[in-house]
PDB file of the backbone (N, CA, C, O) and the ligand in Angstrom, with CONECT records:
HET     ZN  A 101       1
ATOM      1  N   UNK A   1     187.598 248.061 265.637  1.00  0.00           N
ATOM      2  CA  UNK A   1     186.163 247.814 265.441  1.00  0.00           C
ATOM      3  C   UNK A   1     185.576 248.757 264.392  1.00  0.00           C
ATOM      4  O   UNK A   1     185.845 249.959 264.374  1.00  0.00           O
ATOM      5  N   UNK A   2     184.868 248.236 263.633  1.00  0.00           N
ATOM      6  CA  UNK A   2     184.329 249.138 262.222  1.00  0.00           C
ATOM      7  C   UNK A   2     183.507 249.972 263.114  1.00  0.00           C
ATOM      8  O   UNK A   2     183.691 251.183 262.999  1.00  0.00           O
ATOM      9  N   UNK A   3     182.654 249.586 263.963  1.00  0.00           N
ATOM     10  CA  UNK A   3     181.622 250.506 264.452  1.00  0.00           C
ATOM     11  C   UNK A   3     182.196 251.807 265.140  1.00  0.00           C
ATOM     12  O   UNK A   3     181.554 252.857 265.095  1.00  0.00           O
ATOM     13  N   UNK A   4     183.466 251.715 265.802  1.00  0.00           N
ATOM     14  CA  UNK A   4     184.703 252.752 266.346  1.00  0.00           C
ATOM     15  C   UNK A   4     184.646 253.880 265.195  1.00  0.00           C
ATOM     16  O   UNK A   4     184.215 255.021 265.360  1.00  0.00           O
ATOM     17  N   UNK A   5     185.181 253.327 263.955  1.00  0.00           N
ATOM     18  CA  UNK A   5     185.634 254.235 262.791  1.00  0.00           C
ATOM     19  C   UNK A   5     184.585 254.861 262.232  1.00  0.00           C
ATOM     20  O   UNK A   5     184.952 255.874 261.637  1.00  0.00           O
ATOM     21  N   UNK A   6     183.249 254.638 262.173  1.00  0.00           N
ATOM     22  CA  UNK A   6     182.069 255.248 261.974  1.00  0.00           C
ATOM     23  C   UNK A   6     181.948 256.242 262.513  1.00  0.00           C
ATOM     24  O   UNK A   6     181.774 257.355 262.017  1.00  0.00           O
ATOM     25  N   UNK A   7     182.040 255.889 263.785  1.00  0.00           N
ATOM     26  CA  UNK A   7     181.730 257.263 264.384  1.00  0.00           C
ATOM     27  C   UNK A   7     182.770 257.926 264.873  1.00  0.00           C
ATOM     28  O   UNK A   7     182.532 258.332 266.010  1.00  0.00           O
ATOM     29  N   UNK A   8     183.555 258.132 264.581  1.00  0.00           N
ATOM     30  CA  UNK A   8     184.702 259.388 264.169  1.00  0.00           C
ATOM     31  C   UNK A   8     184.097 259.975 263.227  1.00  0.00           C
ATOM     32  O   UNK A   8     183.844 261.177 263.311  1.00  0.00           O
ATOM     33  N   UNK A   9     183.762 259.254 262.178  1.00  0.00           N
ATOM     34  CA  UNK A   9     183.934 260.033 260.758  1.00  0.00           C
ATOM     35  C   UNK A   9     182.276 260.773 260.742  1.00  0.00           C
ATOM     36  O   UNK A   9     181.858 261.678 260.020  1.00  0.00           O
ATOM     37  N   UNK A  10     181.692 260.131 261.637  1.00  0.00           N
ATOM     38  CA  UNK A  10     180.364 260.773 262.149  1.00  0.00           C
ATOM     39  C   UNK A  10     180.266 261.809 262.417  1.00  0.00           C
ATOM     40  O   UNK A  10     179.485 262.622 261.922  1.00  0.00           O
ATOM     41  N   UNK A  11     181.466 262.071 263.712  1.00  0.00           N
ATOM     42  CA  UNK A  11     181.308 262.806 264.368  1.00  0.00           C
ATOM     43  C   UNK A  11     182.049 264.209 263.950  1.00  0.00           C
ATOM     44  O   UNK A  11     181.897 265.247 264.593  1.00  0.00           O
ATOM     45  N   UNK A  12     182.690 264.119 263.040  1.00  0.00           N
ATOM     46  CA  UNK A  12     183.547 265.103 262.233  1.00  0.00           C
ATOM     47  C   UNK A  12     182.445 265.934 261.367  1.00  0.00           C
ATOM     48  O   UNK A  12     182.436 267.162 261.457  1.00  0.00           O
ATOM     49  N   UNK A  13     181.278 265.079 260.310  1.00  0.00           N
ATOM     50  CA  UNK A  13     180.771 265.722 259.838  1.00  0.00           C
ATOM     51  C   UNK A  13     180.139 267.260 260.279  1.00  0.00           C
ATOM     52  O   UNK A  13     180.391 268.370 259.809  1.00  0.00           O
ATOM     53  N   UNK A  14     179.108 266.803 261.507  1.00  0.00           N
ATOM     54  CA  UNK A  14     178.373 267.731 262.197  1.00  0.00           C
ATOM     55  C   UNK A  14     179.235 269.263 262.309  1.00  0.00           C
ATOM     56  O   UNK A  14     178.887 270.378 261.919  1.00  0.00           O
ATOM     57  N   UNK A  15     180.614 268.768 263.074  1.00  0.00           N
ATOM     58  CA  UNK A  15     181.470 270.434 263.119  1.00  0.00           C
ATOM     59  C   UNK A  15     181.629 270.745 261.687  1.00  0.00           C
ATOM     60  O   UNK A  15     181.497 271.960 261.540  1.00  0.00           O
ATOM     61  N   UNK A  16     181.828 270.223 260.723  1.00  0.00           N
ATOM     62  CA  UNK A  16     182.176 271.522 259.788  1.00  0.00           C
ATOM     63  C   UNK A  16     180.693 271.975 258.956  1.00  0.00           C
ATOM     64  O   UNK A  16     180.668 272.578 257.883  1.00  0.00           O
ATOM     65  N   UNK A  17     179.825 271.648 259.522  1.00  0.00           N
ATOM     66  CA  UNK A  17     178.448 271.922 258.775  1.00  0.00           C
ATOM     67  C   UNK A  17     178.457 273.367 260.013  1.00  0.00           C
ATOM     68  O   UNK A  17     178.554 274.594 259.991  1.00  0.00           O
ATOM     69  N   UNK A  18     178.359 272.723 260.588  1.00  0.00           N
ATOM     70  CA  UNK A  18     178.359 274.173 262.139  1.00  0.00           C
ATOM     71  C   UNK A  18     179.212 275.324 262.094  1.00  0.00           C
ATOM     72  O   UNK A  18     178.875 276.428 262.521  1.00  0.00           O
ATOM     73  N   UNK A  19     180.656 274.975 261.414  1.00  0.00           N
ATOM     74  CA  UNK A  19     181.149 275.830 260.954  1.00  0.00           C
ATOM     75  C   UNK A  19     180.864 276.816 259.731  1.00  0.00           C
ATOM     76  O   UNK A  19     180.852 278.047 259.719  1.00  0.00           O
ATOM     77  N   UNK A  20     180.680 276.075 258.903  1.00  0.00           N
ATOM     78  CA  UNK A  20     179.860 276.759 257.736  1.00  0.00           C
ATOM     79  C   UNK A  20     178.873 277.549 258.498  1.00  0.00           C
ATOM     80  O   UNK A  20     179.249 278.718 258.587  1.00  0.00           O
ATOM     81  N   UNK A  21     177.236 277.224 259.341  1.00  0.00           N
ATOM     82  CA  UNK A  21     176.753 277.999 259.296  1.00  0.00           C
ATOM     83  C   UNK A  21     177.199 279.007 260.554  1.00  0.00           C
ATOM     84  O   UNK A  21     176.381 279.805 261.012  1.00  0.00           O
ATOM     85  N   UNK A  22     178.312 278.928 260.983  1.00  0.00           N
ATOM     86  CA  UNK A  22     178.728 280.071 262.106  1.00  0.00           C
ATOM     87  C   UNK A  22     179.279 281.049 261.469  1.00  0.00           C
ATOM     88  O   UNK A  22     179.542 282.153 261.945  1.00  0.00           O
ATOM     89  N   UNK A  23     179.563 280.511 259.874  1.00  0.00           N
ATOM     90  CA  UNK A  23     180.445 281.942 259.171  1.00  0.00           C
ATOM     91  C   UNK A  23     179.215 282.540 258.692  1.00  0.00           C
ATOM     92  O   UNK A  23     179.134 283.741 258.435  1.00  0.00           O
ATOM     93  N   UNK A  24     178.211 281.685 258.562  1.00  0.00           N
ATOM     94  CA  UNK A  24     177.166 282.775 257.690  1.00  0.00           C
ATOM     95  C   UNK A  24     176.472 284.048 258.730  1.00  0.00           C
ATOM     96  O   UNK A  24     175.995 285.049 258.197  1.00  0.00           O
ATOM     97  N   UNK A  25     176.475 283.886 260.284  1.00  0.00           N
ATOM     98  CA  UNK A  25     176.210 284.586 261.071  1.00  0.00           C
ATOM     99  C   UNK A  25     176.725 286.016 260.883  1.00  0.00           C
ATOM    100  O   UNK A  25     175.985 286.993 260.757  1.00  0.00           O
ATOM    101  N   UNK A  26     178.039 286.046 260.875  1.00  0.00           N
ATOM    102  CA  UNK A  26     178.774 287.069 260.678  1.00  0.00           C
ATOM    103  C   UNK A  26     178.381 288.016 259.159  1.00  0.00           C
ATOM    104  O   UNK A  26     178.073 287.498 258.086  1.00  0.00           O
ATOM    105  N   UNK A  27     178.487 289.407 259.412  1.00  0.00           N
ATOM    106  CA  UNK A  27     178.422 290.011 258.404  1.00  0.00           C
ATOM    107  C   UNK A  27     176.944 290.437 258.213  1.00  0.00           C
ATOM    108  O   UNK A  27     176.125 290.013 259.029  1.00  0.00           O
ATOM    109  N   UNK A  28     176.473 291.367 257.042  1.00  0.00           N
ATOM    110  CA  UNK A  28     175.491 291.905 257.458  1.00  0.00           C
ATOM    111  C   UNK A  28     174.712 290.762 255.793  1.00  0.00           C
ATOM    112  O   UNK A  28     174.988 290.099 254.794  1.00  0.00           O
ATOM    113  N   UNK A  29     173.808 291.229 256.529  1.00  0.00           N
ATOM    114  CA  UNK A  29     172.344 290.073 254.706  1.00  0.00           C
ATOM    115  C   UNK A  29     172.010 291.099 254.315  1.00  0.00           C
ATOM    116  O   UNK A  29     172.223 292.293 254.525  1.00  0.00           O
ATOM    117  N   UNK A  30     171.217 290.235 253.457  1.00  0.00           N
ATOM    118  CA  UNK A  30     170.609 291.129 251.872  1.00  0.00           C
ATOM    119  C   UNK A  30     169.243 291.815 252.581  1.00  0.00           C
ATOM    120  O   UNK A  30     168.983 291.333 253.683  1.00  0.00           O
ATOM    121  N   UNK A  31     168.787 292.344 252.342  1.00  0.00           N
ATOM    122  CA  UNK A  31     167.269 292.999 252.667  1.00  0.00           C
ATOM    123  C   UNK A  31     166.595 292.554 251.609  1.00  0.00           C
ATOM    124  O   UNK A  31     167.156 292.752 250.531  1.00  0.00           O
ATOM    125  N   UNK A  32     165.156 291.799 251.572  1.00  0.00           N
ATOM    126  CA  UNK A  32     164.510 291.346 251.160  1.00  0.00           C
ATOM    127  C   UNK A  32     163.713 292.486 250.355  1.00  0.00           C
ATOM    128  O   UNK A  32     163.176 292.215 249.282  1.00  0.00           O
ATOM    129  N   UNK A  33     163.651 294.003 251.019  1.00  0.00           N
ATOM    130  CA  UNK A  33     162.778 294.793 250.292  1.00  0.00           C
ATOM    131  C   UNK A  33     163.580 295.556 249.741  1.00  0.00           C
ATOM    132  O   UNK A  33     162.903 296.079 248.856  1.00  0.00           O
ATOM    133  N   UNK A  34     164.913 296.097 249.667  1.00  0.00           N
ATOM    134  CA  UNK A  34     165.540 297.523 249.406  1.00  0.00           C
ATOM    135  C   UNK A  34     166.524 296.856 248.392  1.00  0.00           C
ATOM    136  O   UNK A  34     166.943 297.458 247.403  1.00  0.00           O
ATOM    137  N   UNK A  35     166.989 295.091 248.824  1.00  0.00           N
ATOM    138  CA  UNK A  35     168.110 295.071 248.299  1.00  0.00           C
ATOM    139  C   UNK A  35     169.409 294.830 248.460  1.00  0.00           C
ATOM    140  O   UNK A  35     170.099 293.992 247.879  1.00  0.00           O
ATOM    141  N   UNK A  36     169.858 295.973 249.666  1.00  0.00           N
ATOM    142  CA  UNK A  36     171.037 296.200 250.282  1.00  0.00           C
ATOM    143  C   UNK A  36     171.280 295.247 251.356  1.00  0.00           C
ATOM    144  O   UNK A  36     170.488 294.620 252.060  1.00  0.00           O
ATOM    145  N   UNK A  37     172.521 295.278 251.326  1.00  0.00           N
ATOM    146  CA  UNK A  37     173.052 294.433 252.245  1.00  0.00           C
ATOM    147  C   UNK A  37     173.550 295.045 252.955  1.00  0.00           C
ATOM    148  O   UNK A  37     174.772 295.185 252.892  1.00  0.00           O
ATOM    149  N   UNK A  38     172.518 295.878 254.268  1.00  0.00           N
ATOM    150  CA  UNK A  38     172.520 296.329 255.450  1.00  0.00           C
ATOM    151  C   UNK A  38     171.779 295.740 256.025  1.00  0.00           C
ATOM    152  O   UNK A  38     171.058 296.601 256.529  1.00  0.00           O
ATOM    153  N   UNK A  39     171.415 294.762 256.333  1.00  0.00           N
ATOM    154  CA  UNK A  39     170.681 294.259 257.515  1.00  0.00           C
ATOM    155  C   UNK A  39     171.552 293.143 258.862  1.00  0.00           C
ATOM    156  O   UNK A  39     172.247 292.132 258.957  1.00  0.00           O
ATOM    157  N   UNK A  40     170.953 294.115 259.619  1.00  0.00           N
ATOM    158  CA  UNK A  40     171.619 293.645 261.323  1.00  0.00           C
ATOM    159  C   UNK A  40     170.884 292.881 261.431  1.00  0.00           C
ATOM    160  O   UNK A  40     170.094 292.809 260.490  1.00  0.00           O
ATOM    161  N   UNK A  41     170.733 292.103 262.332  1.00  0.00           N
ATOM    162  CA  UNK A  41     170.493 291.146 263.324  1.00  0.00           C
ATOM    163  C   UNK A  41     169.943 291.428 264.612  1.00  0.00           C
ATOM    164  O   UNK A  41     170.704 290.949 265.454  1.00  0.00           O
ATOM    165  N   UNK A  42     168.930 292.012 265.164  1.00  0.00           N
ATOM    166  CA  UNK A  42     168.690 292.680 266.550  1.00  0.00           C
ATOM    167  C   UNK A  42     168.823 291.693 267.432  1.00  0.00           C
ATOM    168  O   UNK A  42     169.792 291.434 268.145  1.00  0.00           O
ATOM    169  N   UNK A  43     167.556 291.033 267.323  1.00  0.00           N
ATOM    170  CA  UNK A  43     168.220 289.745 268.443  1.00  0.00           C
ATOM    171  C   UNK A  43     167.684 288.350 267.230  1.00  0.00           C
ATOM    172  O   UNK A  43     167.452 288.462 266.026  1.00  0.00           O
ATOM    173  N   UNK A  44     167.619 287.138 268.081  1.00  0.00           N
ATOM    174  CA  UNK A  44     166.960 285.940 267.595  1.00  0.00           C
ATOM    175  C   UNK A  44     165.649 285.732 267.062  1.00  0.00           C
ATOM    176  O   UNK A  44     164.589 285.539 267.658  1.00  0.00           O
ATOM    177  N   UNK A  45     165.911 285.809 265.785  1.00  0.00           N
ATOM    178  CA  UNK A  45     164.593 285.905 264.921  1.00  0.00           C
ATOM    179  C   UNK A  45     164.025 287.577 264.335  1.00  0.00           C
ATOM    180  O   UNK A  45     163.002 287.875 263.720  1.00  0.00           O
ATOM    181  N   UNK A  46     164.963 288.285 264.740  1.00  0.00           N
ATOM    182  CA  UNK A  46     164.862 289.616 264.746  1.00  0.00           C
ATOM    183  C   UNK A  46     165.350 290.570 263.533  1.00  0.00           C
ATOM    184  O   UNK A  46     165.778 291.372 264.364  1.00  0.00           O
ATOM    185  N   UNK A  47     165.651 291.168 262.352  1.00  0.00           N
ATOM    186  CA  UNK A  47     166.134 291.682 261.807  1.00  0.00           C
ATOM    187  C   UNK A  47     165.919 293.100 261.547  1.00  0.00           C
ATOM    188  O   UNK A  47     164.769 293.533 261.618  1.00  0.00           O
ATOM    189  N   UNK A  48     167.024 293.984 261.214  1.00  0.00           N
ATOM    190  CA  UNK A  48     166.601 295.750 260.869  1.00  0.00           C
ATOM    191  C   UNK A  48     167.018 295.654 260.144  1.00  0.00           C
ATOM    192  O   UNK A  48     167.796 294.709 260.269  1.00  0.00           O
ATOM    193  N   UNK A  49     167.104 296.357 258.603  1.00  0.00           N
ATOM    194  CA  UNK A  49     167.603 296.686 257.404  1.00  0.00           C
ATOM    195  C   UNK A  49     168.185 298.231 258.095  1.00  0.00           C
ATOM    196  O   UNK A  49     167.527 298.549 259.085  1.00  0.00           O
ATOM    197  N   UNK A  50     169.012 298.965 257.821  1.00  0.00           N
ATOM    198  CA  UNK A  50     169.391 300.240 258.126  1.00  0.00           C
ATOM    199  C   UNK A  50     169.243 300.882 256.880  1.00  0.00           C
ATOM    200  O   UNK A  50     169.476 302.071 256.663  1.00  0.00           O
ATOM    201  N   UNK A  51     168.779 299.900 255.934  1.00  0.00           N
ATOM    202  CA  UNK A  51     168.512 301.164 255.070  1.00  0.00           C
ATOM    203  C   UNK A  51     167.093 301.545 254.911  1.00  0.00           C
ATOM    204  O   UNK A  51     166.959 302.764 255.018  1.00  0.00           O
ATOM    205  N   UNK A  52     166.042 300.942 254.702  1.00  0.00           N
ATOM    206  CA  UNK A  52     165.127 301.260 254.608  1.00  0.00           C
ATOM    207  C   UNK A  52     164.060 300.788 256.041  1.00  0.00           C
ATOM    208  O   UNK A  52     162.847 300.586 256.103  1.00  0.00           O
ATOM    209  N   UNK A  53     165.092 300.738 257.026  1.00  0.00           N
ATOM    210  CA  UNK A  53     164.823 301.141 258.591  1.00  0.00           C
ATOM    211  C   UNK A  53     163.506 299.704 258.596  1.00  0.00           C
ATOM    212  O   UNK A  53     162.671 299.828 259.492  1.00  0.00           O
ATOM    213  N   UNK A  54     163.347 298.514 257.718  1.00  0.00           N
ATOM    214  CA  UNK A  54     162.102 297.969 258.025  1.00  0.00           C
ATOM    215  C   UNK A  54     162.997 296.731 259.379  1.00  0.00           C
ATOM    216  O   UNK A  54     164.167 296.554 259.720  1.00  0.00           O
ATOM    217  N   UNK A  55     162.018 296.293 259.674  1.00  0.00           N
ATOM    218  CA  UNK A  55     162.259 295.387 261.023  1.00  0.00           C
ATOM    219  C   UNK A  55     161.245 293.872 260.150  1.00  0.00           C
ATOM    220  O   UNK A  55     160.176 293.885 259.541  1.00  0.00           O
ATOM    221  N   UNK A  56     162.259 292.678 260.498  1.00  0.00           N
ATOM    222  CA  UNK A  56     161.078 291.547 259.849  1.00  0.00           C
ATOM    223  C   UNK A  56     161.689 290.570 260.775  1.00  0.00           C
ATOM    224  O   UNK A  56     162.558 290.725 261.633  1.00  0.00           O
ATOM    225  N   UNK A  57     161.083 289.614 260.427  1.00  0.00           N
ATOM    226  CA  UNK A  57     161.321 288.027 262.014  1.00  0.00           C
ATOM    227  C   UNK A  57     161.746 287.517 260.693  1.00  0.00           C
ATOM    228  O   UNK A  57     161.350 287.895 259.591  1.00  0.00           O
ATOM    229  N   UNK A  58     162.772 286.431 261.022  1.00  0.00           N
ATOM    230  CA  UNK A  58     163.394 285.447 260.733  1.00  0.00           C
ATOM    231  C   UNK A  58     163.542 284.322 261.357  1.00  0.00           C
ATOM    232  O   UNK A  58     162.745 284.083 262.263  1.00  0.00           O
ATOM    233  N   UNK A  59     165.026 282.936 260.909  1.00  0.00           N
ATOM    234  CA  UNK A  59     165.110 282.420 261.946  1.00  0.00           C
ATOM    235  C   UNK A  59     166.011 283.275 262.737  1.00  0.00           C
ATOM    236  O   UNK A  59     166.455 284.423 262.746  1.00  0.00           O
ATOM    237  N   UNK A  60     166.063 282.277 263.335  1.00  0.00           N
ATOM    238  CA  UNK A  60     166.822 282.837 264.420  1.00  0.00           C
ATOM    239  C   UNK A  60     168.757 283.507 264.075  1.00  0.00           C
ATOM    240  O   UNK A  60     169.521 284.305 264.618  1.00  0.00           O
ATOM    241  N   UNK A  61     168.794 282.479 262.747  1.00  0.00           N
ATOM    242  CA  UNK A  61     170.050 283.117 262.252  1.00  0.00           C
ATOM    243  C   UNK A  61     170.496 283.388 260.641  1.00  0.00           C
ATOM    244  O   UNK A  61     171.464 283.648 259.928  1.00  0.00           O
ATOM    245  N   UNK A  62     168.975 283.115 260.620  1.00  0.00           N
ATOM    246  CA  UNK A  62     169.028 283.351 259.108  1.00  0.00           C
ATOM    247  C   UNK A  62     167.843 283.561 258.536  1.00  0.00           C
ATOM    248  O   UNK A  62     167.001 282.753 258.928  1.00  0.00           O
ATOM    249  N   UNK A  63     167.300 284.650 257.444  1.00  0.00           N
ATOM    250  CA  UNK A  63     165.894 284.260 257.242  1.00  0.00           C
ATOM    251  C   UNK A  63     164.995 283.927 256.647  1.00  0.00           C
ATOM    252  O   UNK A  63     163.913 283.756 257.208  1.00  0.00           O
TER     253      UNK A  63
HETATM  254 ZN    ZN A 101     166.008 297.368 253.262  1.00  0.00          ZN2+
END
């Protein structure tokens, strides 16, 4: 059935988009004010730069 094979190929897309953004989680981001790419993640929506110690909201995994 064509409608069968659709959605396989449907359903494949979604994981590697998810994958992509599960690698971007990892590792530290750029800081919007300093530059550096020291910024943690505190919690969801949360960010610290360690270098210039500022704290800013994001999303939740990116910002
Ligand atoms: Zn900074």
């Amino acid at each position: 059935m064509p409608t069968k094979r659709f959605n396989a190929r449907y359903g494949r897309k979604p994981k590697t988009k998810f994958a992509k953004v599960e690698k971007q989680h990892r590792g530290k981001k750029k800081c919007p004010y300093c530059n550096k790419v020291n910024v943690k993640r505190l919690a969801a929506g949360i960010w610290e730069c360690g270098k210039c110690d500022v704290k800013f909201a994001g999303k939740a995994y990116t910002f």
